[in-house]
N, C-alpha and C positions, 0 to 999 in steps of 0.2 A: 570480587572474590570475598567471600565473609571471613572476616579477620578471627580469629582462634581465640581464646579466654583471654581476657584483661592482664588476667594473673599470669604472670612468666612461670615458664618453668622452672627460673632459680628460685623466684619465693617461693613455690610449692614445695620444691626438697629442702631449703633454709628449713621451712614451716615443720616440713616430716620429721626432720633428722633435730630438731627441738623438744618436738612430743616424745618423738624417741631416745631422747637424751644422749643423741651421742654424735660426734663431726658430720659433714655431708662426705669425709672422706672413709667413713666407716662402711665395712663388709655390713653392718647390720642394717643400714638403708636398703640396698639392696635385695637382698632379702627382703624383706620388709615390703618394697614395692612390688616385687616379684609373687610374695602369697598374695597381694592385694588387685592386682593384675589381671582381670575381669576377662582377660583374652588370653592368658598362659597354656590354655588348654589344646590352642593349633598346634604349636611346639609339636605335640604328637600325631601328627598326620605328617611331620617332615622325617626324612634321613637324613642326620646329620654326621661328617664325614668323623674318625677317630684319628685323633691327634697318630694312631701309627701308622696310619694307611693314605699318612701327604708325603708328597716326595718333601727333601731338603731338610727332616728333620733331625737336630739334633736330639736326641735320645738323653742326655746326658742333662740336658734343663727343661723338662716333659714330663709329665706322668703320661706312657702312651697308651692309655689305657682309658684315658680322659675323651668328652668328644672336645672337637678342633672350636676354637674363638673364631666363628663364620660371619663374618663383616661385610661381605663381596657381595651381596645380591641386589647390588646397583650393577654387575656384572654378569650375574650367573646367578640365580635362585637355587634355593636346596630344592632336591627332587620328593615329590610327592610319592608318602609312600603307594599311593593305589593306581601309580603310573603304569609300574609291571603288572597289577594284577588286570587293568583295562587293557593292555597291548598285548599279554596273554590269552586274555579273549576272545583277541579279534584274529591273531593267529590262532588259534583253535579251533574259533568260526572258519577260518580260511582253510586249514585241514580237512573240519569234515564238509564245508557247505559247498566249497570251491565257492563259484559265478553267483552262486544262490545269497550270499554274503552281500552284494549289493544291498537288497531289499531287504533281508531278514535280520533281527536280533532287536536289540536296544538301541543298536550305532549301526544303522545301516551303511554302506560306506558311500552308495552314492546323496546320503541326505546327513554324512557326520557331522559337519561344521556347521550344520543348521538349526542340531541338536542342540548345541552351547552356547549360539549366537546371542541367547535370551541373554545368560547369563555373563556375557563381555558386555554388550550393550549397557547391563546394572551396573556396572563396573566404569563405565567413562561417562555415563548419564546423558544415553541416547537412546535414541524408540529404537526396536529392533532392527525397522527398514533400514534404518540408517546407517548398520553394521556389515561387513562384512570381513569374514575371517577367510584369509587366502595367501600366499605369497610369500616372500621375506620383505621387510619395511623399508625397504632402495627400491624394490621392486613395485609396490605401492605406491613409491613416493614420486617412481616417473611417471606409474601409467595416469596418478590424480595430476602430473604438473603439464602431459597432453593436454588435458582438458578444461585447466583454471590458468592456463600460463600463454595467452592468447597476445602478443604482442604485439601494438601499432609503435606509429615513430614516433608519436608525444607520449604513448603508456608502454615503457618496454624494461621496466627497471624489477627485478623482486630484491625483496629486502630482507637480509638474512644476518645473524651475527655475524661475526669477523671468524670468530673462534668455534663456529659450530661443528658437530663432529665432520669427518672430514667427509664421509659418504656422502651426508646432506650437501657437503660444499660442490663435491664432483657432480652430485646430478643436478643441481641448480646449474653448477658451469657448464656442462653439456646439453642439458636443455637450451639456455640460450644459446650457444653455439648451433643447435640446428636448428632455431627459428631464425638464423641470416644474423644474429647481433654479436657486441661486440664483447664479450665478460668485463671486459677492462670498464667498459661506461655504460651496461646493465647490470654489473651485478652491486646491488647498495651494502657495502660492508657497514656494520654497526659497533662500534670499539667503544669501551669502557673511555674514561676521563682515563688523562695519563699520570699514571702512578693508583691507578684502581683496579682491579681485580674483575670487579663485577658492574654490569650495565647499571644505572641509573632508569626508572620506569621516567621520570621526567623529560631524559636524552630520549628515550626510546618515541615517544608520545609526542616529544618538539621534532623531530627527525617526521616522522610520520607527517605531520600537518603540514612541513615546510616541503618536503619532497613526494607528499602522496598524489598529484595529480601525475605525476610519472612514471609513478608506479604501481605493477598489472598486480603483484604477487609479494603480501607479505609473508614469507615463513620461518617461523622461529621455533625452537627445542621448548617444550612447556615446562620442562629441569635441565639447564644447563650441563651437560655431563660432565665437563671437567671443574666448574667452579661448585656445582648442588645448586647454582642461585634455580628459583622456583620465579619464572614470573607472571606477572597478572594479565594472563590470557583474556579475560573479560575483557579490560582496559585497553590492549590492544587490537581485538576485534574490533569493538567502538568503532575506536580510532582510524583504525583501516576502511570500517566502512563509510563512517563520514565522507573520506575522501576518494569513496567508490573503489576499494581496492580489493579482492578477491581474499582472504587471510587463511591460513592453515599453521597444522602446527606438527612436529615431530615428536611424539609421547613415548620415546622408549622410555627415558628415565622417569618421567610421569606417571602412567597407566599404570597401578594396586600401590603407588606411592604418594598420592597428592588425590584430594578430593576431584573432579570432574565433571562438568553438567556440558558436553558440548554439545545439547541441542537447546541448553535453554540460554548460555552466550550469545548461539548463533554463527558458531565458526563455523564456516562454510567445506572447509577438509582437513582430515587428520590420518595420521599413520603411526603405526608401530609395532615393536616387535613384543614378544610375550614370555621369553625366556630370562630377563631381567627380573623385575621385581613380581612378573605374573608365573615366573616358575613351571615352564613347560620344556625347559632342555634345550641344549644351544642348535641354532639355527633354525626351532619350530616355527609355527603358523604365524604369518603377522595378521594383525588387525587395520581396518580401513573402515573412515566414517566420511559421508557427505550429507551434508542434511538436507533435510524433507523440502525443502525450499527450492533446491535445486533438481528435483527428480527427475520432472518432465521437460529441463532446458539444460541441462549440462550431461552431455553423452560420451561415453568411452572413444577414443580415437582406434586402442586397438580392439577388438572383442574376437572370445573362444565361445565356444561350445557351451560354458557351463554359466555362460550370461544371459543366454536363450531361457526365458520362463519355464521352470519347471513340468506344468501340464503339459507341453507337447514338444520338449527336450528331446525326446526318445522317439517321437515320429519321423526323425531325420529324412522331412523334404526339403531343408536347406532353405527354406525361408525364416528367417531372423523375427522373433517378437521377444526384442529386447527385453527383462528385466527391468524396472523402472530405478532408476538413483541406484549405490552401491552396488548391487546387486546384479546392476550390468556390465559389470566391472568384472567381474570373477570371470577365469579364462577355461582353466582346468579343474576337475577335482582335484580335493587336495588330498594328503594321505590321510590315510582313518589314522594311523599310528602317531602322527601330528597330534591328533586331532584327542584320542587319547591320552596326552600329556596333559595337554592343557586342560580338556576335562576335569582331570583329577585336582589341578590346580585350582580353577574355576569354582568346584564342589566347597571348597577349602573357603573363600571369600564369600560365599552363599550364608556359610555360616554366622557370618554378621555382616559388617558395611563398612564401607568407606569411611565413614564419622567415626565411628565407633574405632576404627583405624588410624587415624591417622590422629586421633586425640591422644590417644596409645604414643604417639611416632610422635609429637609435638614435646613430651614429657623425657621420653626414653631419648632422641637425640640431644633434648636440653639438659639431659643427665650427661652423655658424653660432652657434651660444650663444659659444664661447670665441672669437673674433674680436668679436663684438659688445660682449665683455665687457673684452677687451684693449683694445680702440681706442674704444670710445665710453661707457667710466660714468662717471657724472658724478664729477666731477675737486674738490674740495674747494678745492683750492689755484688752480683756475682758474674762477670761479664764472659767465666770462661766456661758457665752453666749452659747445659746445652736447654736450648725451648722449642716449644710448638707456636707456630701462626694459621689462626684458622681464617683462611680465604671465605669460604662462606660465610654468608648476608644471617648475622646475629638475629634480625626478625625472624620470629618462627613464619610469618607469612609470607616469606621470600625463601624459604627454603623447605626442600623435603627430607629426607631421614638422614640424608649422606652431609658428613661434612669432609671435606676437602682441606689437605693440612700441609703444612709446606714447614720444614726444620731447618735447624741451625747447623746440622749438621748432614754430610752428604745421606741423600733420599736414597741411592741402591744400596746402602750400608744398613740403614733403617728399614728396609724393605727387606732383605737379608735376613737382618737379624727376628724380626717378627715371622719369617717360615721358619724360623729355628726353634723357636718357641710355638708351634703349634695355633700361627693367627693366619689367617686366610684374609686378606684384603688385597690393592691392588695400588698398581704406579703408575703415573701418565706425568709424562716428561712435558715439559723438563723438572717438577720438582714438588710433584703433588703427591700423597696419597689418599684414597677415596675410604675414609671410613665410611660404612652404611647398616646402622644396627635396625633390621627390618621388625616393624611390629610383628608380622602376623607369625615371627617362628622365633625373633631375638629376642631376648631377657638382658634383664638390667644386673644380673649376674654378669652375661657377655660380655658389657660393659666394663664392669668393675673390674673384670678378668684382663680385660686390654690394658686397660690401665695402668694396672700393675705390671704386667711385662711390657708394657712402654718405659716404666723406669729403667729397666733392666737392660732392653733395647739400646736406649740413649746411653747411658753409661759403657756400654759394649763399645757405640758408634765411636763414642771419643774418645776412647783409649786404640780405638784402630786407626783415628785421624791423627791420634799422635804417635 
């Protein structure tokens, strides 16, 4: 994975807010990085929510009139404004065209998701063939672990974090459960060193070589979702192959968050969802990659309708000519209305690139790191100050835009108190909150803004703990 500028992004704002003559805790940084901000200009394709129109607010420490501090799109993406005007469309089309809507318009609906396909593929750094948009990402992640989770009695182990989310846990466990094995001694849990937070690549990489002829199925999260660690997918493909092992990976918090090249790695399958950081509305279209390697030797176990090659789909005499790799994989259409969300999303990210992005996301979460580190570590000299601890991996190339923060004072108090002040973020227990200031719609404004009602926050929390 190509390691990011030399330069941290503390000495860049050290540097900025020097020229600028004034603290790296000053409003005029902000600003400052914000006109200079090459990418400010997406902002305006999002709807962002209005500090009056979130439940739980107080009124009384708000301007509600203000938009909301939106930090959640490691959760939830802001909606695209040209969502309604695509999904208008196609109800419209549907109005006057009825049946005739299949085939006709911009977005056919029996060829929607083929429309976009180009433009996902740019987006994880994969040839077309190798995409397919279909499903929700559990649902993706069984039908690729039929067909890469082949189990003998010397190779029957997959190796998956400890802590990964819990979906990915259940259907690892029920997949081997229906190949006759046993979870307890196939499934390879991966646990950080004790008293650490986040995996070591060195653990991960010694684990691999020591237990890879055992195992059929490496799959890991390519951004951790509860800790943000980002890890080195490259590295562990290697690794995995070396020891002939099948590797895949689960990209919800990855994919429009972290750079992507999964066909020039080599990872053999991927999944994920699109309504995170690709901003198409909760529960839309997930995506699904196998690469070109596997086309003509790795076949779907279950297959529909709409895995049948296009050309002679519609001749329905029930003889099957599979779709070659991914592509055979798709069961049903999907909904045009899906498929419309995430367009409008997709359009959004066309507009530049992943580089260009996440150089953006490397600067602007290093600006949340060094204010959080300025104004809230714990204080020696003051031991009854409340602080922040950031669980996320300080390397920018171990991490993506979220940083994950864990207090000294009780987290549903702090979590609380920031809906009360008009911040949008999220809690995962037992004691984390997921900041996630997204390039392609957050500003270093956002930033500054949280910041400042973090003090506010914490002060609140501790006079309610006492």
């Amino acid at each position: 994975m190509e390691l990011l500028n030399c330069t941290s992004p503390a000495m860049i704002l050290e540097h900025t807010a020097s020229v600028l003559g004034c603290s790296i805790l000053d409003q005029k940084l902000a600003l400052h990085l914000d006109e200079h901000d090459a990418l400010q200009h997406l902002r305006e394709h999002f709807l962002v929510p209005k500090v009056k129109d979130l439940p739980c607010i107080d009124f009384s420490c708000v301007d509600e009139k203000e938009e909301c501090v939106y930090l959640v799109g490691n959760s939830l993406g802001l909606q695209p404004k040209n969502v309604k005007t695509y999904i208008n469309e196609e109800l419209d089309k549907w109005h006057k065209m009825g049946v005739h809507g299949h085939f006709e318009g911009s977005r056919p609906w029996a060829l929607g998701d083929e429309c976009i396909v180009d433009l996902m593929a740019k987006v994880v750094g994969a040839k077309v063939e190798e995409v397919a948009l279909m499903n929700a990402l559990t649902v993706n992640l069984h039908l690729l672990l039929l067909s890469f989770y082949k189990p003998t009695s010397s190779r029957h182990k997959i190796l998956i974090e400890a802590k990964a989310f819990p979906s990915d846990h259940y259907a690892v466990e029920s997949q081997i459960q229906l190949r006759g094995q046993d979870p307890q001694k196939s499934m390879l849990l991966m646990r950080p060193r004790e008293g650490e937070e986040t995996l070591r690549m060195e653990d991960i990489i010694s684990t691999i070589e020591k237990e890879g002829d055992s195992i059929a199925v490496i799959l890991f999260s390519g951004v951790q979702y509860y800790t943000g660690q980002l890890f080195d997918m490259p590295a562990i493909t290697k690794a995995g192959h070396k020891k002939g092992c099948f590797v895949g990976f689960d990209l919800a918090h990855a994919v429009g968050n972290a750079e992507l090249y999964l066909h020039d790695w080599e990872v053999d399958f991927a999944c994920w969802c699109t309504y995170k950081y690709m901003n198409s509305g909760a529960g839309s279209l997930a995506g699904a990659f196998i690469h070109e390697k596997h086309a003509n030797t790795v076949q779907p176990v279950l297959i529909g309708w709409w895995g049948h090659e296009m050309k002679t789909r519609f001749l329905m005499d029930n003889k099957l000519q599979l779709s070659p790799g991914i592509n055979g994989y798709r069961i049903s259409n999907p909904s045009i209305l899906l498929v419309c969300a995430l367009q409008a999303s997709l359009e959004i990210f066309n507009q530049t690139s992943m580089k260009a992005l996440r150089k953006k996301s490397v600067l602007l979460t290093g600006y949340l790191e060094c204010l959080i580190k300025q104004c809230y570590t714990k204080d020696k000299s003051d031991p009854q100050k409340p602080y922040v601890k950031i669980i996320t991996p300080s390397n920018v190339a171990e991490r993506g835009c979220q940083l994950s923060l864990a207090f000294s004072v009780p987290i549903k108090t702090v979590y609380k108190e920031l809906e009360k002040r008009g911040v949008a973020c999220d809690m995962r227990e037992p004691n984390v909150l997921r900041i996630a200031p997204v390039p392609l719609y957050n500003s270093f404004s956002d930033v500054y803004r949280f910041i400042n009602i973090l003090g506010s926050v914490l002060t609140a929390s501790q006079n309610e703990q006492a």
